[in-house]
VOTORDO-117281 format. One record per atom (N, C-alpha, C): residue in one letter; x, y, z. Coordinates in steps of 0.02 Angstrom, whole numbers, padded with zeros to 5 digits, always signed. Example, Ala and Ser with C-alpha at 12.3 -4.5 7.8 and 13.67 -1.06 7.14 Angstrom:
REM residues 2
A+00660-00284+00390
A+00615-00225+00390
A+00660-00165+00390
S+00642-00112+00354
S+00684-00053+00357
S+00645+00002+00394
//
This chain:
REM residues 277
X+11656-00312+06683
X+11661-00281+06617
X+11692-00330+06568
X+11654-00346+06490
X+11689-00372+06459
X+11747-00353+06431
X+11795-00392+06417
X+11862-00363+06369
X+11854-00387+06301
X+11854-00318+06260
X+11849-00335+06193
X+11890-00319+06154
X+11918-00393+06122
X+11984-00403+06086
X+11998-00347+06023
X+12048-00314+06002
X+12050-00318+05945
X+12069-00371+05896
X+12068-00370+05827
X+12063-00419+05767
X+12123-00441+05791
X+12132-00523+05794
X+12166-00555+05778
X+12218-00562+05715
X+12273-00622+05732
X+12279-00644+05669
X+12239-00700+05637
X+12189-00743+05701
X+12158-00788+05704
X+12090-00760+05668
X+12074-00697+05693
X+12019-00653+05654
X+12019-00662+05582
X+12084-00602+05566
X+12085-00609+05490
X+12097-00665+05438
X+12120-00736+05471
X+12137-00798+05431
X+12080-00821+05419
X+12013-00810+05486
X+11946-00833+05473
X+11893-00804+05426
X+11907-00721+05432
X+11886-00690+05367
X+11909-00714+05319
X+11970-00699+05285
X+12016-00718+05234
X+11970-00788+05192
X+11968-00868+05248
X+11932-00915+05226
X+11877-00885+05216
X+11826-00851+05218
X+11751-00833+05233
X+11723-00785+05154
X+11787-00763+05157
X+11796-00711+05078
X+11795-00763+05032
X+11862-00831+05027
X+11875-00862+04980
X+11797-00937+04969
X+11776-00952+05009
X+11730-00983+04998
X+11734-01059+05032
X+11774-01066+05067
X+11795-01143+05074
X+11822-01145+05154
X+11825-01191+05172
X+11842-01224+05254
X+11926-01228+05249
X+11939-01211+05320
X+12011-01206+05342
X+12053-01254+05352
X+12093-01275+05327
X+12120-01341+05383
X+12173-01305+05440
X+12167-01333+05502
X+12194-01323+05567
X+12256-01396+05569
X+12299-01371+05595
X+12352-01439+05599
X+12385-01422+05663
X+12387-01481+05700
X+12406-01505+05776
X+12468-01525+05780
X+12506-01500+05773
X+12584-01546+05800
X+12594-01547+05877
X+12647-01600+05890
X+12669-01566+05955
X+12719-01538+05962
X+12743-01484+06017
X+12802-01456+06014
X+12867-01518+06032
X+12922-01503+06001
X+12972-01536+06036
X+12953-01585+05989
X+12924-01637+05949
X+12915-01703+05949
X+12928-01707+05877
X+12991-01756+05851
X+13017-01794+05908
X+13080-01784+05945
X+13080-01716+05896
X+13143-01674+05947
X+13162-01601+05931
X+13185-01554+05953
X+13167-01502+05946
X+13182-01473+05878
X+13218-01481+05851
X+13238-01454+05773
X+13216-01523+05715
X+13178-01558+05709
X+13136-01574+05670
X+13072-01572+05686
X+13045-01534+05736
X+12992-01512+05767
X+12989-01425+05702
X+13042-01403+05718
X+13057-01338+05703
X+13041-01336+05624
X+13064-01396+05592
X+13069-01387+05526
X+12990-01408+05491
X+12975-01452+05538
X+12896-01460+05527
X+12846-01414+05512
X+12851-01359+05577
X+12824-01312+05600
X+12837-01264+05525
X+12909-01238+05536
X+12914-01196+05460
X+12871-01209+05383
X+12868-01273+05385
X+12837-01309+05322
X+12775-01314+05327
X+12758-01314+05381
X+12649-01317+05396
X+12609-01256+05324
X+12644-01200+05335
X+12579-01148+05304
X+12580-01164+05211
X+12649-01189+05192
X+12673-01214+05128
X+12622-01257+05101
X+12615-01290+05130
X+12587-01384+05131
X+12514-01376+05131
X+12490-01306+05171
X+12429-01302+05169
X+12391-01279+05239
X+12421-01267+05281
X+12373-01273+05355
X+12372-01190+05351
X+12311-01149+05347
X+12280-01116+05381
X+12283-01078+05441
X+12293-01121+05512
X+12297-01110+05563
X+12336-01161+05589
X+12372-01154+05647
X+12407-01207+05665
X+12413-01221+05754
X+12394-01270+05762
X+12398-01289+05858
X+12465-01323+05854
X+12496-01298+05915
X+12552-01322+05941
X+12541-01346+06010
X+12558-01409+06012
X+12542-01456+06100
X+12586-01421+06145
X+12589-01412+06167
X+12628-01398+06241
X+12618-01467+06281
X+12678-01507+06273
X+12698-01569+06316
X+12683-01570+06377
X+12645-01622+06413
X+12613-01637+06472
X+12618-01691+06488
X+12638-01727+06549
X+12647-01803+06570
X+12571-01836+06594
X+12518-01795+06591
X+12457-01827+06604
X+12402-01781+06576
X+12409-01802+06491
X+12367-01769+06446
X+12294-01800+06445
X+12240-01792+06502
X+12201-01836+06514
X+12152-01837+06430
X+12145-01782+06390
X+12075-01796+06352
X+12119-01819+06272
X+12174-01845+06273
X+12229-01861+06219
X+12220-01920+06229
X+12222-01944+06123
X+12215-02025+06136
X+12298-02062+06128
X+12316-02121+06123
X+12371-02153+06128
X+12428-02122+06093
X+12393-02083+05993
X+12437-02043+05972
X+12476-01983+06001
X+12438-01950+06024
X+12467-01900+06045
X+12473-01907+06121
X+12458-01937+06162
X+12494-01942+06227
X+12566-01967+06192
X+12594-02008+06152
X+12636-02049+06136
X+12691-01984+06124
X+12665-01945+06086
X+12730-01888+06049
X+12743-01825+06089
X+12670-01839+06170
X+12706-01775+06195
X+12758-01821+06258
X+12749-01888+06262
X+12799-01936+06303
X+12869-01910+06256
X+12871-01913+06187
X+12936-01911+06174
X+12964-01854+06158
X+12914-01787+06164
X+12944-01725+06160
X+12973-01728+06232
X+12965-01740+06299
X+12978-01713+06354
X+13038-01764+06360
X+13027-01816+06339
X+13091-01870+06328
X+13166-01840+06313
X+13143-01808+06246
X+13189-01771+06209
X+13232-01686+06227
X+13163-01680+06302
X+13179-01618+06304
X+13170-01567+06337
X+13090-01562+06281
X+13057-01520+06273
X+13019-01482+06338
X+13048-01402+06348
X+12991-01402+06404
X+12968-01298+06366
X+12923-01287+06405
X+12872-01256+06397
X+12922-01188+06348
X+12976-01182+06395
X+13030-01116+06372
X+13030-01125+06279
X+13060-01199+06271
X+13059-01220+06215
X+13006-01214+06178
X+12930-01232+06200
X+12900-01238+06147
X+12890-01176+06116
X+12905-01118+06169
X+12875-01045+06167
X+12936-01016+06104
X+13005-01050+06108
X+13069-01036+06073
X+13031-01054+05986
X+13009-01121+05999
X+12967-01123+05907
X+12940-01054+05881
X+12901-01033+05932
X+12843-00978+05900
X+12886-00944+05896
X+12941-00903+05936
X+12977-00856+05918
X+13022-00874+05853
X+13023-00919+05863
X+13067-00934+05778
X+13037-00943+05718
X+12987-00967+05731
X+12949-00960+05672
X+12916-00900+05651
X+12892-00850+05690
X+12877-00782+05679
X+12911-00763+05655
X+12998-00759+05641
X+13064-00748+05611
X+13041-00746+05518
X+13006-00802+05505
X+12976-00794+05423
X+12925-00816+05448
X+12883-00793+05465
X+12796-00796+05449
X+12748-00749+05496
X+12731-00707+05489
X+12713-00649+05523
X+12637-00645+05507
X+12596-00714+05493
X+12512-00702+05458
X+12502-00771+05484
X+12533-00807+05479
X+12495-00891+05493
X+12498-00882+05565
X+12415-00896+05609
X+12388-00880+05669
X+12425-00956+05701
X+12447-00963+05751
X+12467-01003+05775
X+12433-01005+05870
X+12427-01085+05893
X+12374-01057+05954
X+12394-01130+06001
X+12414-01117+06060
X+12441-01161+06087
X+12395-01204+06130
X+12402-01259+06130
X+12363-01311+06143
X+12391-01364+06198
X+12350-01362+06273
X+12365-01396+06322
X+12312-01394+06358
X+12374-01404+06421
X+12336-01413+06497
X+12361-01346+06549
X+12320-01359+06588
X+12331-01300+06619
X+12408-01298+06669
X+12416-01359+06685
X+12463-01379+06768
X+12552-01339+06738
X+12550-01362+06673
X+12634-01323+06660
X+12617-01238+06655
X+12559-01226+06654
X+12557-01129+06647
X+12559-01114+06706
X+12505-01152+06753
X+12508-01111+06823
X+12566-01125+06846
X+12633-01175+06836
X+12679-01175+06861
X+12735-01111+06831
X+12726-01109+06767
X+12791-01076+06742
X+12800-01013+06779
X+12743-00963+06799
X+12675-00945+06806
X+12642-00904+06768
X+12566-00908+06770
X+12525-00900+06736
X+12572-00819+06698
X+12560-00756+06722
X+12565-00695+06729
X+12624-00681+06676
X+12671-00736+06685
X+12751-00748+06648
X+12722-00774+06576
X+12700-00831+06590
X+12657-00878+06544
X+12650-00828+06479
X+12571-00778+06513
X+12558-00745+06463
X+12598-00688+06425
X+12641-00679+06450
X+12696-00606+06455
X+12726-00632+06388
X+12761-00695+06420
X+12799-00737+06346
X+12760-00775+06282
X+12742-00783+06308
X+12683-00797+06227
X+12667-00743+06186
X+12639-00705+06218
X+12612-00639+06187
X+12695-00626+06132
X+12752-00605+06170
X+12796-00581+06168
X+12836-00637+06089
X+12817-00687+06087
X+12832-00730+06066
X+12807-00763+05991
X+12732-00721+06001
X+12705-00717+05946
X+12624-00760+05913
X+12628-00782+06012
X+12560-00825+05997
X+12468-00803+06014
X+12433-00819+05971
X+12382-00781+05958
X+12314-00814+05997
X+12335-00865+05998
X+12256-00894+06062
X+12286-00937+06085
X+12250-00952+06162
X+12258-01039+06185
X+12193-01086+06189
X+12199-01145+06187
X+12149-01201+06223
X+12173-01221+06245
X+12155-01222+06304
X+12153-01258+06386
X+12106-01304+06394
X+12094-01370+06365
X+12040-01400+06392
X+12038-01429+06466
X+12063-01414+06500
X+12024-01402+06592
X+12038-01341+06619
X+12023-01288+06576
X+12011-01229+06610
X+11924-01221+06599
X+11892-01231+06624
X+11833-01216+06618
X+11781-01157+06627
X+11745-01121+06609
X+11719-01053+06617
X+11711-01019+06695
X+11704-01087+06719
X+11694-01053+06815
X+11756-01041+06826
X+11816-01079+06799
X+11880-01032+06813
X+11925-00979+06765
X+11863-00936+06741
X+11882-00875+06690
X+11958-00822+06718
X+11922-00807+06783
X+11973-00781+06818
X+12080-00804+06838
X+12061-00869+06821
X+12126-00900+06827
X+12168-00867+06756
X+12166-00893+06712
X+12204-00883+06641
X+12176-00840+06587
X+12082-00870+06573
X+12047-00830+06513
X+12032-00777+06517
X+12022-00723+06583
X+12037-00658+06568
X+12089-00639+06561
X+12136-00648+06609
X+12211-00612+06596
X+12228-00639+06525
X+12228-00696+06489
X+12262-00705+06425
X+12233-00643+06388
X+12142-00639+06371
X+12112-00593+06347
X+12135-00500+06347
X+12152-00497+06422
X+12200-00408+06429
X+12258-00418+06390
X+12287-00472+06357
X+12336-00459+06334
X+12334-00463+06265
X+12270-00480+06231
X+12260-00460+06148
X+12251-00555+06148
X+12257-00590+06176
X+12263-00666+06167
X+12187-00685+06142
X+12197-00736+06119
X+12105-00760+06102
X+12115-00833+06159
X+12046-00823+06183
X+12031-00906+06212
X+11986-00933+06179
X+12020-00980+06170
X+11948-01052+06126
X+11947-01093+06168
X+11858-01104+06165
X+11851-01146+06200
X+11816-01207+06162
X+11814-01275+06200
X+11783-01317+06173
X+11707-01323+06173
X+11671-01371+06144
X+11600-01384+06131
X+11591-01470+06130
X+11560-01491+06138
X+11554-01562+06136
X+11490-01591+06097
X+11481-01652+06083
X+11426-01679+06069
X+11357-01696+06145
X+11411-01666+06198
X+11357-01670+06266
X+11342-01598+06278
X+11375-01544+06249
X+11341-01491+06274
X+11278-01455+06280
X+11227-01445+06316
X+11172-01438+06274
X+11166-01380+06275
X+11086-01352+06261
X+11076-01276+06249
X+11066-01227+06323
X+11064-01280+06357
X+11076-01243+06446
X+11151-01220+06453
X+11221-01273+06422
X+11272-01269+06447
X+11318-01213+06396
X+11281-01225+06335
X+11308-01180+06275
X+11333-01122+06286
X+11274-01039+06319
X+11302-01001+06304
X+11356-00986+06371
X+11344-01022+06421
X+11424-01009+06492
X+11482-01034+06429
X+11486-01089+06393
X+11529-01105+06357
X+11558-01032+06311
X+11526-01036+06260
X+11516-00962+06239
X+11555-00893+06246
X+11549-00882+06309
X+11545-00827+06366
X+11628-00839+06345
X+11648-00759+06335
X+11722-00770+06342
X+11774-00774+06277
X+11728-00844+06225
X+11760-00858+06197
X+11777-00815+06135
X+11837-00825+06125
X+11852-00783+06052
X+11905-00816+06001
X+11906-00794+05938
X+11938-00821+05884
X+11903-00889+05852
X+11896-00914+05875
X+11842-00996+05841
X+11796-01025+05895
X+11754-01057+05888
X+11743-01105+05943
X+11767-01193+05912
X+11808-01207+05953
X+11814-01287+05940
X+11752-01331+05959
X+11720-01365+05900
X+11684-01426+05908
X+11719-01483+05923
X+11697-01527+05966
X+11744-01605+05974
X+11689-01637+05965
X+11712-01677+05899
X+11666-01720+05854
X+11643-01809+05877
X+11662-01784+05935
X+11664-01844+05940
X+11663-01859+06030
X+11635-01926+06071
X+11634-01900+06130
X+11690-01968+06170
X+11751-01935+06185
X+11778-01976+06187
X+11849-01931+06181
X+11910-01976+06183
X+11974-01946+06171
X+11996-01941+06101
X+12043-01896+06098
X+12090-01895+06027
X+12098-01948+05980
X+12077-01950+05933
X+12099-02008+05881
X+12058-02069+05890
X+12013-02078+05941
X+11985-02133+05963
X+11927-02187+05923
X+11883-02112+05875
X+11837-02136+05837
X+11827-02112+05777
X+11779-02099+05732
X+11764-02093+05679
X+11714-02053+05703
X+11728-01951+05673
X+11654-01937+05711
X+11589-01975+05646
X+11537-01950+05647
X+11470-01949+05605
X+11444-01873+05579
X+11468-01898+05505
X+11462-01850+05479
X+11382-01799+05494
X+11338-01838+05486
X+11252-01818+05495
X+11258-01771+05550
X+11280-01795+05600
X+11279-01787+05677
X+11319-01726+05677
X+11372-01715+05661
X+11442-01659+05664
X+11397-01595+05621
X+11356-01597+05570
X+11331-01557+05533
X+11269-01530+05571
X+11231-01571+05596
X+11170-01564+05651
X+11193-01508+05717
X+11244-01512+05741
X+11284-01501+05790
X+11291-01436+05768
X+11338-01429+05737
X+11351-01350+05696
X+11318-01303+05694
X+11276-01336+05661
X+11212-01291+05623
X+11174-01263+05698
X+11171-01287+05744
X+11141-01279+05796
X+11180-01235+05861
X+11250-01234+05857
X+11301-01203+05876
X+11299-01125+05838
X+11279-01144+05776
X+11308-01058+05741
X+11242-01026+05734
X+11179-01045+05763
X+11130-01004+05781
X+11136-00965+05837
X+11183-00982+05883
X+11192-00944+05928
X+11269-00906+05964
X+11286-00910+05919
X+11372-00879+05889
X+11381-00858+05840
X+11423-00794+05818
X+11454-00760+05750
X+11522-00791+05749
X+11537-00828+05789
X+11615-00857+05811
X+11643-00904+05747
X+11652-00922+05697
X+11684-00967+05666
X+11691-01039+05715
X+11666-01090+05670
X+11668-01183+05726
X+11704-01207+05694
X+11746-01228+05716
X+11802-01280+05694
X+11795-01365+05720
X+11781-01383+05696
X+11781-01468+05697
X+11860-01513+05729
X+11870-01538+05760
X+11916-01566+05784
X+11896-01654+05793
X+11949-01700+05831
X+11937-01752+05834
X+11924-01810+05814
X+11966-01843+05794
X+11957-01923+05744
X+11966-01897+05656
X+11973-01842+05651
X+11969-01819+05594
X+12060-01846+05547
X+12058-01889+05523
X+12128-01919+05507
X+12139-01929+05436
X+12104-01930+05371
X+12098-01945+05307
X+12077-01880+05276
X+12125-01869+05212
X+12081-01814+05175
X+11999-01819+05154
X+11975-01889+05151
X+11911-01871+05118
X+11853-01865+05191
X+11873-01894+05248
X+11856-01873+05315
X+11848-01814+05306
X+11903-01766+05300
X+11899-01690+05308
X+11848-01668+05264
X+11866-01674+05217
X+11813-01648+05167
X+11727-01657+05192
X+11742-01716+05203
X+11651-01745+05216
X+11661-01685+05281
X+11664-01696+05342
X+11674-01645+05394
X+11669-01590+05392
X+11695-01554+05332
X+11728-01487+05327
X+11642-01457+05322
X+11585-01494+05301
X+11537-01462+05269
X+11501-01430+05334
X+11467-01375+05322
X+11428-01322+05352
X+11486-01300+05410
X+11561-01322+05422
X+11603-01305+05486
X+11636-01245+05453
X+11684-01219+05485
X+11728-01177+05443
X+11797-01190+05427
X+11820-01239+05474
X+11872-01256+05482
X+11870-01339+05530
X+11920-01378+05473
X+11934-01444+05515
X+12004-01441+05549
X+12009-01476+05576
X+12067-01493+05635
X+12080-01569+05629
X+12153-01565+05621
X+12198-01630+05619
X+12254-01631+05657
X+12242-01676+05695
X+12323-01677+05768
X+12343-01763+05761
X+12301-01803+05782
X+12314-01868+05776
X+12350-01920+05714
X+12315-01894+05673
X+12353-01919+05622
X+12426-01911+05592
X+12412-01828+05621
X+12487-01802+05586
X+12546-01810+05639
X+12547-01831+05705
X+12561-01853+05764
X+12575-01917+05755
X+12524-01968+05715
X+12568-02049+05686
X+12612-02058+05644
X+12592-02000+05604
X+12648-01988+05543
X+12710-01980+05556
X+12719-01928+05612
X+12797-01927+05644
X+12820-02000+05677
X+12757-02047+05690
X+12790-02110+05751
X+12811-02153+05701
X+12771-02148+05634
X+12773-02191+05578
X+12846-02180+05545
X+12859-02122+05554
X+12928-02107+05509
X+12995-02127+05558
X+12989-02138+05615
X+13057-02129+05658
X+13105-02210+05645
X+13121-02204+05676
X+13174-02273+05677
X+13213-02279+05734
X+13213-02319+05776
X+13231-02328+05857
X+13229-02237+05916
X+13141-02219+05873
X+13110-02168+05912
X+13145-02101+05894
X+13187-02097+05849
X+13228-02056+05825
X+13225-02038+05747
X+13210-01968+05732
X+13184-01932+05655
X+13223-01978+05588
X+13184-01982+05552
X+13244-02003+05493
X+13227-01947+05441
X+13241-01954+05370
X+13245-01906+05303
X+13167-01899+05308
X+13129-01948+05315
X+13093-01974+05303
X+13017-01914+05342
X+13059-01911+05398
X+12993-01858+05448
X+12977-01819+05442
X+12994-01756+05418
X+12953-01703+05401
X+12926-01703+05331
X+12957-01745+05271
X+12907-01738+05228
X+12848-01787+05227
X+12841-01849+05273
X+12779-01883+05304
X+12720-01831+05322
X+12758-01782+05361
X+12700-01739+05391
X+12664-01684+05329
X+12727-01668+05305
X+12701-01621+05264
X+12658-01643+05209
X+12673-01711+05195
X+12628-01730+05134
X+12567-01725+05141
X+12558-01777+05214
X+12493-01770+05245
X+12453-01716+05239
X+12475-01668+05253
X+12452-01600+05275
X+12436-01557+05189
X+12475-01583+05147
X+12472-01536+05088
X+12401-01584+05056
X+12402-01654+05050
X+12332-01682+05042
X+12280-01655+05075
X+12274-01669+05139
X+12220-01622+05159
X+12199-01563+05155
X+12270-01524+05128
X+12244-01447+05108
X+12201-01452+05031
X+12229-01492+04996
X+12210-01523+04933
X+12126-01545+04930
X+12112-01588+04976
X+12039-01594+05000
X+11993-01532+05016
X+12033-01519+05059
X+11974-01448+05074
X+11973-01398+05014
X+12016-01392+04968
X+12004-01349+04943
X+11980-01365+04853
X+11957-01404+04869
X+11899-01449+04809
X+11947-01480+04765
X+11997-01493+04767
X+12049-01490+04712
X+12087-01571+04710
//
């Protein structure tokens, strides 16, 4: 039997964009990075600046599909700290003032099945978070995490690739709720420059067979990137860049004045881009 969600907050942020006329920006931090309370203050400042929706990393010591940026900042969240209890402590604190910006946690699977799964979802939910991506949870293992997250009101997103084809599409599909993530690119985090032609081709061919909202992810690092990107998607996604921004600001690996308004600038330009302005 399927489980069918009620509305999100991930729902209504995607309506909300769909009413106003224009593409979302999504913003990737990691938790903890580069340490837990300028992580915190980051996080508070995201929906200000402009982000839409927001992914939070959940720190992992072998982030296999992460490129150098962000393997780098979840090395120095766990450096600093950071472990799963914590990252889950952000969302609860930030729910404290913001009770509408959809927030959706972003990892691997090996720290959930440890914490365990069942706990996992208990505290998130509890905590205030509205979907996960798991990119190595894959549809043949629905039963592990993506149903149980689903009984609990959770959304799962899943990914899409530039290899998926129309055989592998709708198992992909199957399940998913709140967006589907496109990865623009075939390859790791930050690695390339997707193609614009190609990312639009892709889409268009994805949302013939989904009502799901596609979100664009991957290599996506410049406001006018986004923009070019943003077209026929609904929403772009930025983690890498805003992930150098924190490495760019530190000083012997440690925050200066300097780090959270690096990120936020970033982030308020790109909201600036997407929204024709």
């Amino acid at each position: 039997m399927t489980t069918v969600l009620a509305a999100t907050r991930i729902d209504r942020r995607f309506a909300e964009l769909k009413q106003s006329g224009r593409p979302g920006l999504v913003t990737f931090v990691m938790g903890g990075d580069p340490d837990f309370e300028t992580a915190r203050k980051i996080l508070h400042g995201l929906p200000a600046a402009g982000a839409d929706v927001i992914e939070i990393g959940m720190p992992f010591s072998d982030p296999m599909a992460d490129g150098p940026a962000i393997q780098a900042a979840g090395l120095r969240a766990l450096a600093a700290g950071q472990t799963m209890k914590k990252t889950l402590a952000l969302v609860t604190d930030f729910r404290k003032a913001d009770t509408v910006t959809p927030i959706v946690l972003m990892g691997y699977y090996n720290p959930i099945y440890v914490f365990p799964v069942d706990k996992f979802l208990d505290e998130a939910k509890a905590a205030g978070v509205d979907g996960l991506i798991i990119v190595d949870c894959p549809p043949e293992a629905d039963d592990e995490l993506c149903l149980p997250a689903m009984q609990r009101g959770l959304n799962f997103i899943r990914l899409a690739t530039p290899t998926t084809d129309a055989k592998r599409l709708p198992t992909v599909l199957h399940n998913t709720s709140g967006f589907l993530y496109y990865v623009s690119i075939t390859g790791i985090t930050g690695s390339a420059a997707p193609d614009p032609a190609q990312v639009r081709a892709s889409v268009a061919i994805i949302k013939k067979s989904t009502e799901l909202p596609v979100v664009v992810g991957f290599g996506v690092r410049t406001p006018a990137q986004a923009k070019v990107i943003s077209q026929g998607a609904d929403a772009v996604v930025v983690g890498s860049a805003l992930v150098a921004a924190v490495e760019a600001s530190l000083a012997d690996g440690r925050a200066t004045s300097g780090t959270v308004p690096a990120v936020l600038s970033l982030v308020h330009d790109l909201g600036q881009a997407l929204r024709g302005r």
